[in-house]
C-alpha positions in Angstrom: 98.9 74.1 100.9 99.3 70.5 101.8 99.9 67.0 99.5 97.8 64.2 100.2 97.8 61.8 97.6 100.5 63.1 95.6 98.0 65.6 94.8 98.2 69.3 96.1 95.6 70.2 98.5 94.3 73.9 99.5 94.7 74.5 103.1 91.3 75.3 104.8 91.5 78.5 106.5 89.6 79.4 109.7 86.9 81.7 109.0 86.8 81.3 105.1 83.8 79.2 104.6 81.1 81.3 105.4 78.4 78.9 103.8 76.5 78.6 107.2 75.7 82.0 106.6 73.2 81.1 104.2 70.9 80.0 106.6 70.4 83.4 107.7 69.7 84.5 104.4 72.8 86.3 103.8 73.6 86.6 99.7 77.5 85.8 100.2 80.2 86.9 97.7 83.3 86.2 97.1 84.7 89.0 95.0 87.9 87.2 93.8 86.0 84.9 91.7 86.3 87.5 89.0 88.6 89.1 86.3 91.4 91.2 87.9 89.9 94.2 86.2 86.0 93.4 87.6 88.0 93.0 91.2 88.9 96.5 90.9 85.4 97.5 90.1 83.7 95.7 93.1 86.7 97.5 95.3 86.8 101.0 94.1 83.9 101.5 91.6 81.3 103.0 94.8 80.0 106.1 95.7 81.8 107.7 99.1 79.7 107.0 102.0 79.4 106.8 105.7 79.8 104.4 106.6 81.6 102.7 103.7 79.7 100.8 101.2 81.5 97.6 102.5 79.8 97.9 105.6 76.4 97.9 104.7 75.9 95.2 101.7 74.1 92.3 103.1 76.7 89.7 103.2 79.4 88.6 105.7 80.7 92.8 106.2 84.4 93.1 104.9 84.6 89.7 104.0 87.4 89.7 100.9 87.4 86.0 99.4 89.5 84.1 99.0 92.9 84.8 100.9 95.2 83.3 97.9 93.5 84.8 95.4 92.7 88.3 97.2 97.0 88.5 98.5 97.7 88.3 94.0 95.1 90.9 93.2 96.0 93.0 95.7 99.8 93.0 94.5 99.4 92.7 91.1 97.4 96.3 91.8 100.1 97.5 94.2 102.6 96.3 91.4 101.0 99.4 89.3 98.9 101.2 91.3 98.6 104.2 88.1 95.6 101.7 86.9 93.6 103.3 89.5 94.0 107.4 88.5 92.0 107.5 85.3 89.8 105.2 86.6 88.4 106.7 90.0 88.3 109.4 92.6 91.0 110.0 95.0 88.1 109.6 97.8 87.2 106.6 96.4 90.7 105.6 96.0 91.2 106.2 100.0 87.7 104.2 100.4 88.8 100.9 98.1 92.2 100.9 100.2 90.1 101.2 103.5 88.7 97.5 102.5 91.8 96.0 101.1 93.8 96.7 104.4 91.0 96.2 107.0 89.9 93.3 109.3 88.7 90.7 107.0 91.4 91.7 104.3 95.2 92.9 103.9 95.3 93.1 108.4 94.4 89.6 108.7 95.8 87.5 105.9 99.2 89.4 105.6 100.5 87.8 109.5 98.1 83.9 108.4 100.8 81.8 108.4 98.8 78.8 106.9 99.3 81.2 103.2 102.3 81.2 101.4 105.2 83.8 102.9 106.1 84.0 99.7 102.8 84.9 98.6 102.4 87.1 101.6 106.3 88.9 101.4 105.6 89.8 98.2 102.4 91.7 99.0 104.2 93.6 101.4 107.1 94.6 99.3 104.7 95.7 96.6 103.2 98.4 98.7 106.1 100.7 98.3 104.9 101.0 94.7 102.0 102.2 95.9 104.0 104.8 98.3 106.2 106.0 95.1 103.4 106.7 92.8 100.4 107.5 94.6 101.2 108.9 98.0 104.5 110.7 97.1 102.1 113.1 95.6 98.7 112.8 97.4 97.7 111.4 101.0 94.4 110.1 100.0 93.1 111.1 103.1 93.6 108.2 105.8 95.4 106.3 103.4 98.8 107.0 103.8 99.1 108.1 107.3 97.4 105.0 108.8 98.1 102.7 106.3 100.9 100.9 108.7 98.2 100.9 111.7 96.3 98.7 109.7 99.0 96.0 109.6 100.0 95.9 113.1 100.8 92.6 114.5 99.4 92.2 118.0 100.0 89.1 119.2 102.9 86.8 120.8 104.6 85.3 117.4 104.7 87.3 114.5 105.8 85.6 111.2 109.4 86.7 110.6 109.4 86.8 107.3 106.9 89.2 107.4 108.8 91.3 109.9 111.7 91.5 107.7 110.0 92.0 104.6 107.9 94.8 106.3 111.0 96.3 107.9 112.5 96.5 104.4 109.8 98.4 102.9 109.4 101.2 105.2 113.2 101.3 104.7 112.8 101.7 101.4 109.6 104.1 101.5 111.4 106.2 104.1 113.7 107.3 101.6 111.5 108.6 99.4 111.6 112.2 98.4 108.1 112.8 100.1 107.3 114.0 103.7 103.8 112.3 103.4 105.8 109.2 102.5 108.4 109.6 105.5 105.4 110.2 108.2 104.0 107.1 107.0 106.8 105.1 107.3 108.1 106.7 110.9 104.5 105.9 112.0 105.0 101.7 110.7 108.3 101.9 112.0 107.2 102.9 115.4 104.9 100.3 115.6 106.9 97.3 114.6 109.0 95.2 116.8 112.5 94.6 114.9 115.5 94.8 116.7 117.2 97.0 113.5 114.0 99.7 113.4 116.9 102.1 115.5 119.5 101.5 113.1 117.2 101.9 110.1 115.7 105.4 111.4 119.0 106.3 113.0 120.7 106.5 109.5 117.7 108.2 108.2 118.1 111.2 110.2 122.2 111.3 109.7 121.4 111.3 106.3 119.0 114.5 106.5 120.2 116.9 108.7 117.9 119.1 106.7 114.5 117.8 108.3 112.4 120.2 110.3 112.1 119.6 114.0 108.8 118.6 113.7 109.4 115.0 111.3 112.8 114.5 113.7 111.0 114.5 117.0 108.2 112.2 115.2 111.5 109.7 114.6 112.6 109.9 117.5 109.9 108.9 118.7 109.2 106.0 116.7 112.6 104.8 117.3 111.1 104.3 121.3 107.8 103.0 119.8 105.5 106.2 120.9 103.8 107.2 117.8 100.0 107.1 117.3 
C-alpha cells in the first residue's frame, strides 16, 4: 500500500493485471470480486477431475484474484474451516485446497512482500485451524501431507515474518494429537530454514518417548532437512 496524496494507494503487483490477455480472447475472472460464500462456491463447488477443473477453464489457469482480497478469504475460511463439511466432498475438499495453495495462489502471495505481513502472518497462523479440525481426523488425500511443500520458499531472502509465523505454526500443529497432523508438520519443518526448527522438533520427541520408530526417524530427518 503506498500514500500519495494523502490518499492511500494500492500497490500494483507484478503479474496481477492480466487485461492484455483479452486480446487473446481469454474471458478473465477474478473470483474474489464476490461474496465470501460465492468464493467458496467457485473454489470447491466442482466435480473431481483430471486434471483439476482450474486447469482447464479458459482464462489465465490458477489465476486467484486479487492477492488482498484472496489472503482474507482464504483465512477467514481457515478461521472455520467446518463451513466446508456439510457443504462438499472430502475429494473436492482436497481439490479446492489444491488451488488455494498452488502457483498463482496461497505459494506465491504468502512470501510477496509488497502485501501486508500482517495480512500475510495471519494467513499462515490460521492454517493450524484447518490442521485441528479437518486433518486431525482425515488427510484429504494430498492435502495434508504436501500441504507445507506447497509453501516452500526457494529463493535467497525469505520474509522473516513469514519464517517465524510459519515456524510457530508447525510448532503448534505438531502438537496435535494426530499422526496425520505430526507427518505434516515434520515434513514443513524439514523444509524450512529457521535456525530453532532443531530445538522445536528436538523437544517434540523428548516429550513423546511413545512415538514409533517410523514418525522418529521421519524427525530426525527433518531436523537435517531430508524429507520429501
Amino acid at each position: 500500500m503506498k500514500i500519495k496524496n494523502g490518499r492511500a494507494r494500492r500497490t500494483r503487483l507484478r503479474g496481477y493485471d492480466r487485461s492484455w490477455m483479452t486480446a487473446f480472447g481469454w474471458g478473465l475472472v477474478d473470483p474474489t470480486e464476490r461474496s465470501f460464500d460465492e468464493w467458496l462456491e467457485f473454489v470447491f463447488n466442482h466435480p473431481v477431475t483430471d486434471p483439476e477443473w482450474y486447469r482447464l477453464g479458459e482464462f489465465d489457469l490458477g489465476w486467484a484474484g486479487d492477492p488482498n482480497r484472496f489472503l482474507a478469504f482464504v483465512t477467514q475460511l481457515f478461521q472455520d474451516p467446518d463451513v466446508l463439511l456439510d457443504k462438499y466432498s472430502a475429494e473436492q475438499i482436497d481439490q479446492g485446497f489444491g488451488y488455494l495453495l498452488g502457483l498463482e495462489g496461497l505459494e506465491r502471495w504468502i512470501w510477496e512482500k509488497a502485501i501486508d505481513s500482517t495480512l500475510r502472518t495471519e494467513c499462515v497462523m490460521s492454517m493450524v485451524n484447518v490442521f485441528e479440525r479437518l486433518f486431525k481426523n482425515a488427510s484429504y488425500s494430498d492435502a495434508c501431507y504436501m500441504w507445507w511443500d506447497h509453501l516452500r520458499y526457494f529463493g535467497k531472502n525469505p520474509d522473516p515474518k513469514v519464517k517465524e509465523a510459519m515456524l510457530k505454526a508447525l510448532s503448534q500443529i505438531l502438537e496435535i494429537d494426530s499422526q496425520n497432523c505430526q507427518i505434516s508438520a515434520l515434513h514443513g519443518l524439514g523444509h524450512i530454514k529457521h535456525s530453532e526448527k532443531s530445538k522445536v522438533i528436538e523437544e517434540f520427541l523428548n516429550s513423546h518417548p511413545e512415538l514409533d520408530e517410523k514418525t522418529k526417524s521421519y524427525a530426525k530427518a527433518a531436523m537435517k532437512g531430508r524429507v520429501l
